[in-house]
C-alpha positions, 0 to 999 in steps of 0.5 A: 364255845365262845366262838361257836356261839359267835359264829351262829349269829355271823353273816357268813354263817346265817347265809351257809345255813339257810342256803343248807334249807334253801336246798332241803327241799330235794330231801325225800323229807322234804324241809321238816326232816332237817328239823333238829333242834338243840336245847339252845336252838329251842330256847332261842326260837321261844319255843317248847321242846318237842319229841321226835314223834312230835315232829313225825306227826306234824310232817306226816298228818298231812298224808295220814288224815285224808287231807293231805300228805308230807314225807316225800312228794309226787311228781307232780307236787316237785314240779309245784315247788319248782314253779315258783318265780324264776327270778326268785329262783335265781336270785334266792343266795343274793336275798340271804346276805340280807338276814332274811328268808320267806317264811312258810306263810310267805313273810320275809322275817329276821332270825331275831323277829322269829325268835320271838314267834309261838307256834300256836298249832297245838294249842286247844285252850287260853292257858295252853297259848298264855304257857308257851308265852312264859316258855318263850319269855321265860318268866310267867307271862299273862294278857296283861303283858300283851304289849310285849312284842311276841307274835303267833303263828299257826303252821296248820292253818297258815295263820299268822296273828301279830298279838295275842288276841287274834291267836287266841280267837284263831284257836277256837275256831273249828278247823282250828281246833280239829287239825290241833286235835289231828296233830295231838292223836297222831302224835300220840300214835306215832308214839306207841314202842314197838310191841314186846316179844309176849304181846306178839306171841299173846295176838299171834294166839288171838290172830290163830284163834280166829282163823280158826273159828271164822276161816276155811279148812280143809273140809270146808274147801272139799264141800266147795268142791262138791257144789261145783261138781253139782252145777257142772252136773246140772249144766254140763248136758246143755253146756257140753263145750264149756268149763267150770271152774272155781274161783275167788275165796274158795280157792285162795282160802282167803274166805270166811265159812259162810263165802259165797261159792264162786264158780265161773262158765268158760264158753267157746267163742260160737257161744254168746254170753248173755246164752250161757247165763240164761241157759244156766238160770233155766236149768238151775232153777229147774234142778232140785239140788238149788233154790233160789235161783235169780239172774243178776244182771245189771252189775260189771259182772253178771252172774246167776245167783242160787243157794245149794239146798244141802249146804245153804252156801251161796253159789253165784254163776258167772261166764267168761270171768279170765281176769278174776280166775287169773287173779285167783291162781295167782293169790292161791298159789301164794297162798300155798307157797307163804303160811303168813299169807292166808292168816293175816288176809283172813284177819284182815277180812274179817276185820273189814266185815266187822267195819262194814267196809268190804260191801261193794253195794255200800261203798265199800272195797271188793274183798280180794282188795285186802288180800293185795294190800297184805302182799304190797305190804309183805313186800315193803315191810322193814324185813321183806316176806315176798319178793317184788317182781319188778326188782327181781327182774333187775327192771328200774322203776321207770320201766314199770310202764313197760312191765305185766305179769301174765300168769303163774306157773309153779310157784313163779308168776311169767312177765312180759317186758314190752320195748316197742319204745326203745331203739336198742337192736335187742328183741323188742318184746321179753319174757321169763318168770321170777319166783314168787317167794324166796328162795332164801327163806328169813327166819319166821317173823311172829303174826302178831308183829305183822299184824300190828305193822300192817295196820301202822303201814296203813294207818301211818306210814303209806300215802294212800292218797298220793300212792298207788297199791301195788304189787307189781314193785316196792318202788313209790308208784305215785298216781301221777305215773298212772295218771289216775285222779289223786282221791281215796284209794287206788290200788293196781289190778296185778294183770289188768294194771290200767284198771283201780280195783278200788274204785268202787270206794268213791265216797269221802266219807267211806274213805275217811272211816276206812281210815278212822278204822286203820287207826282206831284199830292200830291204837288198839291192838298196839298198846293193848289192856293188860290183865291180870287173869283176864279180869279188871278190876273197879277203883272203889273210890272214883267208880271207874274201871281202872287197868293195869298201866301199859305203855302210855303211862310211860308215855305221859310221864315222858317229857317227848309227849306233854298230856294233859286231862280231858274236860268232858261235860257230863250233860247229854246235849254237849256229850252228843257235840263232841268230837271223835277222839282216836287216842283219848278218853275222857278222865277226871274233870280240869279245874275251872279256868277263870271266868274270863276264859269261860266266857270266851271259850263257852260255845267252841269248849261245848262243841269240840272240847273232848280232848285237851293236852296238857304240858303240866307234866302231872302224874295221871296215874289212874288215867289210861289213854288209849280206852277199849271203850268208845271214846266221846265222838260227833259220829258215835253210834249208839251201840257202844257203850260207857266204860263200865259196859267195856269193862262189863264185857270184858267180866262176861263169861264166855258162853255169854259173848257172841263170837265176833266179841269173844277175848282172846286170853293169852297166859300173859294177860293180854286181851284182844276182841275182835269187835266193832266197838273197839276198831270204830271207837263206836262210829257208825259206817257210812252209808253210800247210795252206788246209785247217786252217790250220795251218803245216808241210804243205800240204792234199794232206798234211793229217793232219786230212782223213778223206778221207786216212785209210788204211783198214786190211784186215780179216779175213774175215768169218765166219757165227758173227759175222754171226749176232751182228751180227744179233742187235745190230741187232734187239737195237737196235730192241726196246730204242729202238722206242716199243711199242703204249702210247706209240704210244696215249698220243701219239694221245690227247695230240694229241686232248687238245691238238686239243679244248683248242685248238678251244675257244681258236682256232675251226678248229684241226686238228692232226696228228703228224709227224716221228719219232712218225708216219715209223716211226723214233721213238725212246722218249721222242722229241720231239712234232711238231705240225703245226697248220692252219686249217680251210678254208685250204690254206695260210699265205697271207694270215696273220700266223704270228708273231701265230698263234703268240703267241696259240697260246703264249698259249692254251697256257699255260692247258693245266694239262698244259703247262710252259715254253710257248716261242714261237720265230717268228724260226725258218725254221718258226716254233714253239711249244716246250712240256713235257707234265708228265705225260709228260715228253715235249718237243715242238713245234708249227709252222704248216703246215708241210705239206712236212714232212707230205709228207715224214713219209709219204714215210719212212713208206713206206720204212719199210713197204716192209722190215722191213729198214729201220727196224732198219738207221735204229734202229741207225744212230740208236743209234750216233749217240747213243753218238757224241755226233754226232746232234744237229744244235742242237749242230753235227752232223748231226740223226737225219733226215739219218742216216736219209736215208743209210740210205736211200740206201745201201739204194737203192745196194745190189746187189740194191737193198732198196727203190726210188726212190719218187720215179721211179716213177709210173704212166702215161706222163707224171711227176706233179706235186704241188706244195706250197710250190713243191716237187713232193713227188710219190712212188709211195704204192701200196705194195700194188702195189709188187711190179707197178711195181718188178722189184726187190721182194723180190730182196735177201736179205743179213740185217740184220747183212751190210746194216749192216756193208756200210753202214759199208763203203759210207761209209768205203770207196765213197762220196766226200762231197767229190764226191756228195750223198746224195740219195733222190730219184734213182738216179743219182749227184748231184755236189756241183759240180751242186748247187753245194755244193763248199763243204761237207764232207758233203752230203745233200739233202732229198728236197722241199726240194731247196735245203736241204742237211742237212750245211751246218752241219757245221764241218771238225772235226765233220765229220772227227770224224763220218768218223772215228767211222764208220772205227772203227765199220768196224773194230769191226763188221768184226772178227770175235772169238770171245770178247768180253772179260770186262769188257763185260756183253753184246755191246751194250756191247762194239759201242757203246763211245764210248772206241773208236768216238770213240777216247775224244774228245768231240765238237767244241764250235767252233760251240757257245755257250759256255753252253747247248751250242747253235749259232746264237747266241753266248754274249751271246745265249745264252737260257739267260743271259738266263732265267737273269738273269731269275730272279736278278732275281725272285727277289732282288724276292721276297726284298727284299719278304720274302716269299720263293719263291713255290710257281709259283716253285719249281714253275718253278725245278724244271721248268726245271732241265736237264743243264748238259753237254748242255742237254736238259731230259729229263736231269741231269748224272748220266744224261747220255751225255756225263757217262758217257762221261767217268766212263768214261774220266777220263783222257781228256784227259791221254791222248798221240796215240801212245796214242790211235793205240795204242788205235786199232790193237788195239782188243781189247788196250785193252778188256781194260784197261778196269776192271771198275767203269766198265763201261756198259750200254745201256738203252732207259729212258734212251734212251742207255747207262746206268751198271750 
């Protein structure tokens, strides 16, 4: 013995043992699962003995909480460890002779310096820091012998404190004290026996019980059937080529009796989609058998949804839904193979919809989710009850890649094994079918025990973070394999495995309640309550509820665990700070601790103190630990109530509980309910809002929707301000419009480029397009070119990328032309050019016919009412002061605010101008197609007036006009279900187009697949609905007098402080660096220009010669504004800049004064300072500063 103990404390030894850790991190445990330490080890390291469920907790609280994970690691988590220094990793034997080893924390410490170190991480109070002090001392130890060289260490919060001052301030710090209450309530769990043989059959029973009373039988599937038959009766003579089919829980009896009824349209290819659901929306609605009848549209799946009018069921009609009927014969055929399944996936369920986290509109996870968490779990469970297809197959984990299921067939499940990346001669591509359960049956394992496994694989053992559900194998699939982002819950779609069917739960808080519930709900049915004749009874002496002891009791009086009372403060103010506890209840008050530690601890004890652990080892004999009532909590709601009220519901008699809280008795006195108090421990659910994905509301409540927005009235309006509105909007085209001169100089710069270009490529015709030609150019616009060949119709046949090169290569010997730019990675590849002598920017595209089509087309609009081009003008003006027409930064461009001009003058009554695009003379519709699109219009404008009864019959003035337009479009029209669309007189839906997913939809007139608002973000457009609302307001509010501060009425009308309510545009889909969309900020060309120029210009200055004149001459070309990115401007004109010169505090504003300035608009301009005033001039395009 003596050598034994001599040769731990040798040189040769020490190196062989911490070579030995050194090496355990390639164990799937990681080093904690090499812990084992003797009584003598313990003593030596000072510190108190800990049980194996004790060490389970540490290691593995990391993946059980939400914050991380211990027990094994990803990929990507091996490839950290093994990124340290590489001459660390090389030197790391040579570095033990010296005694010594890097800690955890990074320190490098003696075993003799570590035999004086306390782990702190359990620690909650003074007294529980000042006991492992005397352990590790082994006499009694207080503040007073702090000289003594002890040193504390929190592992947890990788805190290391050299005295016992700093360890005690560390332990009253919050994350502190909830990663120590963390450990304690999973320690606690991890200790829970497994269930006895009566507990099982007692939970079977309730289990049973259940399903019964919540689940689908026989009848209820038969009833399921008859609605089916009843919508293909109704829809089978306007459908006759299609098939109906059930689907979901009414095939798979994974259902509650009150489920929706699902029933899916399989139509031939000659159907359209959006066809059958709004053919059978018309038919249902007309039939006597079904009420309530809607289209809901706007989700992943669009359905029709209606009620059977016998039965009250919910039907919801989908069309073409393969993936969910695959699904569903692949669930029902288990179900019908397993009689475990269906129990436990009801149950299940049921418990899911009693959390509140099976509601897809909440935040919460699809209902056939649960089903394939049960199978995974089945197939990973200690005693396998399904089989694993991939490993059936005899597949390693590595081909998982290469490994889909296709179907099911007879109680097998067909896959298919792809080889397309293996070089062997066999066949690239195999199939075959494997069964889905066993063949050798085990012997039946009771409900109950897989119940209560089930919700420990989930609550405890499984990595939900780092691991993906799967039940294609029972190997460890880590999300690092599917690339799939490492947050919440994944799990793997059995026949579409690229898709997380439970990405709908996208909130951390849902995700942490989900997980609060697993283990609340584990801590519940694993160390039940037992009774004696169902009934408890009350301590007469203490007036608390008191049970018989269950297995803590044993627990707590083990040495494995050390407990110890809870301190819970009876007032109100500190019972409402506490925090959840998912193990402990309160019990008898502690004694006071000395007033020295009161004073210390006060403010943490009244916050977070509802569980404290105490190593006294006392008998708590009348205590339970593991409560049916709801325990002290921060988030506990108030639906659940004090012990007694627990105690209270157990003594009620049947007929006085509700069905979901109904115990469930068994003769051996073990009671399970079925209610949300007992699996949430009374905390509230989350409430998630799907549409900004913010927590606290859900969509229907969203602040953030426009489309919620209450209009306030307006006064009447009155004939003096109409001749003002008027006066504005003609003031807006005589300030913006180009005259006679610029519409010359741009004629005579395409001949210029034409002739030049003739001379470098032989048949080159060039011919303007775009705002320079439509009418609706403003001064200063951008060029657009469109070049073509002579004797060629179209691009076919040439090499546009090689065209366009050449043709930026020709233009760079332009002596006119600056910052030639060829872009061919565009849908319309282009050459981007500066003309210096203008200081117009521009563009030339390769036949880009339709967008010639498309020129003429507004051109003729504009030609038909001098109406039209002020109503575009003033609409583009307002755009520019907003900040929210520049479709390159996130929002709409100036083509798609001049199609809803049109639009709105095609919806008037009287209309102002025609649909062009329906009319057409003779008796048959022409067609002309470029590109594929039929860009046919009326272009005889001259007999308008002979094919169109409308001409000239609207007389409102162009200020009545631009107001009702801002009416139509705040008041009238609804985004979410119309597109704006020119082409057409009748209204277009967005469910027609398919577009549901977008928030604005305008639809180019040719191009009818291109929709102009489908890089708009949530927030721009909100941000653009809302500038429209405050436009409303503004142009809608007749004043008599404008105030002093504004120099003129265009000042007072498009003042961005109100119309934007003083907020800058969103920037989310921006690049950090140039302001633009469709790159990130690594991409960003700006960056690269940028470094290139660093680098050329530091060769200039290695080689001594300096900045050449083409060098500076490029440097000032190229200098732009750095808030907006256009070259036309610096900082100093930009309309940004201005705008937040104008209001400099902007940023510090509070929401209520925002709202304030909302609602009296006239109250906040007179505030407005005289020096930040604004004019709006026409030489810089936007407002200038006066």
């Amino acid at each position: 013995m003596a050598d034994k103990g001599s040769r731990k404390f040798s040189p040769r030894y020490r190196r062989q043992k911490e070579a030995d850790e050194a090496e355990s991190w390639r164990s799937p445990l990681g080093r904690d699962s090499e812990r084992s330490y003797s009584p003598k080890t313990k003593r030596a390291h000072g510190r108190p003995s800990e049980s194996e469920g004790s060490r389970r907790a540490k290691a593995s609280l990391a993946y059980s909480s939400p914050e991380g994970r211990a027990f094994g690691q990803s990929p990507s988590h091996r490839d950290r460890l093994q990124r340290g220094s590489p001459a660390d990793r090389r030197n790391w034997r040579e570095r033990q002779r010296d005694g010594q080893k890097h800690d955890k924390l990074g320190s490098v410490q003696s075993w003799r310096e570590k035999s004086r170190i306390v782990r702190i991480e359990s620690c909650l109070t003074k007294k529980d820091v000042l006991q492992l002090c005397s352990e590790a001392e082994g006499t009694d130890w207080d503040l007073k012998e702090s000289s003594v060289s002890l040193k504390f260490r929190c592992d947890r919060c990788k805190v290391y404190c050299d005295d016992v001052s700093p360890a005690l301030g560390h332990i009253r710090e919050r994350t502190h004290r909830k990663k120590a209450k963390e450990l304690q309530k999973l320690t606690l769990l991890l200790n829970i026996p497994p269930p006895g043989r009566a507990q099982c059959l007692s939970l079977s029973s309730a289990l049973e019980g259940v399903v019964a009373e919540v689940g689908l039988n026989a009848q209820d599937l038969k009833q399921r059937q008859s609605i089916l038959a009843l919508v293909e009766e109704v829809l089978r003579p306007v459908l006759p080529d299609c098939q109906f089919r059930l689907y979901g829980s009414s095939c798979t009896q994974f259902g509650f009796k009150d489920s929706d009824v699902n029933i899916d349209v399989k139509f031939p290819s000659h159907f359209q989609h959006p066809d059958v659901l709004l053919v059978a929306q018309e038919h249902l609605s007309k039939s006597a058998l079904f009420v309530s009848v809607e289209g809901d549209f706007h989700r992943r799946m669009p359905v029709v949804v209606c009620k059977e009018k016998s039965s009250g069921l919910i039907c919801k009609v989908s069309a073409g839904n393969e993936s969910a009927c695959l699904t569903t014969a692949y669930l029902s055929e288990l179900a019908n193979l397993e009689p475990q399944l269906v129990p436990l996936v009801v149950c299940f369920r049921y418990w899911a919809k009693i959390c509140c986290v099976d509601q897809m509109d909440e935040g919460g996870l699809p209902s056939y989710c649960f089903a394939l968490m049960v199978i995974s779990f089945l197939q990973r469970c200690k005693e396998p009850v399904l089989p694993s297809y991939l490993e059936s197959v005899g597949l390693p984990l590595s081909k998982l890649k290469s490994f889909s299921l296709t179907g099911v067939e007879k109680g097998h499940v067909l896959w298919v094994y792809d080889q397309t990346s293996s070089d062997s001669s066999q066949d690239k591509v195999k199939k075959g079918k494997c069964p889905l359960v066993f063949k050798v049956r085990s012997p039946s394992v009771l409900l109950g025990k897989l119940w209560i496994e089930l919700l420990r694989y989930y609550s405890l053992e499984f990595q939900i973070p780092e691991k993906v559900i799967s039940v294609r194998t029972n190997g460890d699939l880590w999300r690092d394999l599917k690339d799939w982002p490492k947050k919440r819950i994944a799990i793997e779609d059995p026949f579409a495995v690229q898709r997380n069917v439970a990405r709908m739960l996208n909130s951390q808080m849902m995700f942490e309640y989900l997980v609060h519930c697993l283990k609340t709900t584990y801590k519940y049915f694993a160390s039940p309550s037992k009774s004696t004749a169902g009934k408890l009874s009350s301590s007469s002496q203490s007036g608390r509820s008191v049970r018989a002891a269950n297995h803590v009791d044993s627990v707590k009086r083990s040495p494995k665990v050390d407990l110890k009372r809870s301190r819970v403060r009876s007032s109100p103010q500190s019972a409402e700070e506490l925090e959840d506890s998912d193990c402990v209840i309160e019990l008898e008050p502690d004694e006071e601790e000395d007033a020295e530690s009161d004073l210390e601890t006060e403010g943490e004890d009244e916050e977070d103190e509802d569980i404290e652990l105490d190593r006294s080892g006392c008998d708590h004999s009348g205590d339970e630990i593991f409560p049916f009532e709801r325990e002290m909590s921060d988030d506990g709601g108030s639906d659940a109530g004090d012990p007694e009220e627990a105690a209270s519901l157990l003594n009620k008699p049947k007929a006085e509980l509700t069905k979901s809280e109904s115990p469930q008795t068994a003769p051996e006195g073990f009671q399970f309910v079925f209610s949300k108090r007992f699996f949430s421990n009374g905390k509230p659910p989350v409430l998630i809002c799907s549409l900004c994905k913010s927590d606290g509301h859900l969509k229907q409540d969203c602040p953030e929707d426009f489309k919620r927005v209450e209009l306030e009235p307006l006064p009447l309006m009155t004939l003096d301000f109409l001749q003002i509105l008027n006066e504005v909007c003609e003031q807006c085209y005589c300030d913006f419009a180009p005259d006679d001169v610029e519409v010359k100089v741009r004629e005579h710069i395409l001949q210029d480029f034409e002739t030049f270009l003739r001379c470098q490529v032989p048949g080159a015709k060039l011919v303007l397009f775009g705002s320079s030609k439509n009418g609706f150019g403003f001064k200063q616009s951008d060029l657009d070119i469109c070049m073509t060949l002579e004797g060629q119709d179209t691009a076919e046949g040439l090499d546009s990328m090689a065209v366009i090169e050449s043709l930026a290569k020709a233009l760079r010997k332009h002596h006119s032309l600056r910052n030639i730019l060829p872009i061919t990675t565009a849908k319309v590849p282009i050459v981007k050019f500066y003309h210096t002598k203008t200081g117009l920017e521009g563009d030339i595209s390769l036949y880009n016919t339709l967008a010639l089509h498309n020129t003429q087309l507004l051109a003729s609009y504009a030609a038909i009412d001098a109406r039209v081009k002020i109503l575009c003008y003033v609409m583009k003006v307002f755009a520019k002061v907003c900040d929210i027409g520049d479709a390159s930064r996130g929002s709409l461009s100036s083509y798609a605010y001049t199609l809803m001009v049109l639009y709105f003058l095609q919806q008037r009554s009287p209309p102002v101008i025609p649909v062009l695009q329906e009319m057409y003379v003779g008796e048959k519709k022409p067609v002309v197609l470029v590109d594929g699109w039929d860009v046919h219009f009326f272009s005889d404008l001259k007999n308008l007036h002979k094919y169109w009864p409308g001409y000239k019959k609207n007389k409102e003035s162009v200020g009545q006009l631009w107001f009702g337009l801002l009416q139509f479009y705040t008041e009238t029209f609804d985004f979410k279900e119309t597109v704006v669309c020119i082409r057409r007189k009748e209204p277009l839906t967005t469910f027609k187009k398919q577009w549901t997913s977008k928030h604005l939809a305008i639809e180019d007139p040719f191009d009818l697949s291109h929709n102009l608002g489908a890089g708009l973000s949530r927030r721009m457009a909100s941000f653009i609905m809302k500038a429209f609302i405050n436009a409303r307001r503004v142009f809608g509010s007749p004043v008599r007098d404008f105030p002093p501060e504004y120099p003129n009425k265009m000042e007072y009308f498009f003042d961005p402080e109100v119309l934007t309510e003083g907020k800058l545009a969103p920037n989310d889909r921006c690049c950090r660096i140039c302001g633009k969309i469709g790159h990130f900020m690594k991409d960003c060309p700006m960056r690269k220009r940028q470094r290139r120029d660093t680098d050329g210009r530091d060769v200039n200055r290695a080689d001594g010669r300096g900045m050449t004149d083409a060098g500076r001459w490029r440097q000032r070309e190229e200098k732009c504004c750095y808030l907006c990115g256009s070259s036309t401007h610096i900082k100093k004109d930009c309309l940004l800049a201005k705008s937040l010169e104008s209001s400099p505090n902007t940023h510090q504003r509070s929401p209520a004064s925002d709202r304030d300035r909302v609602d009296s608009p006239q109250q906040d301009r007179r505030k407005k300072p005289k020096a930040k005033r604004m004019i709006l001039g026409p030489e810089a395009d936007a407002v200038g500063r006066e």
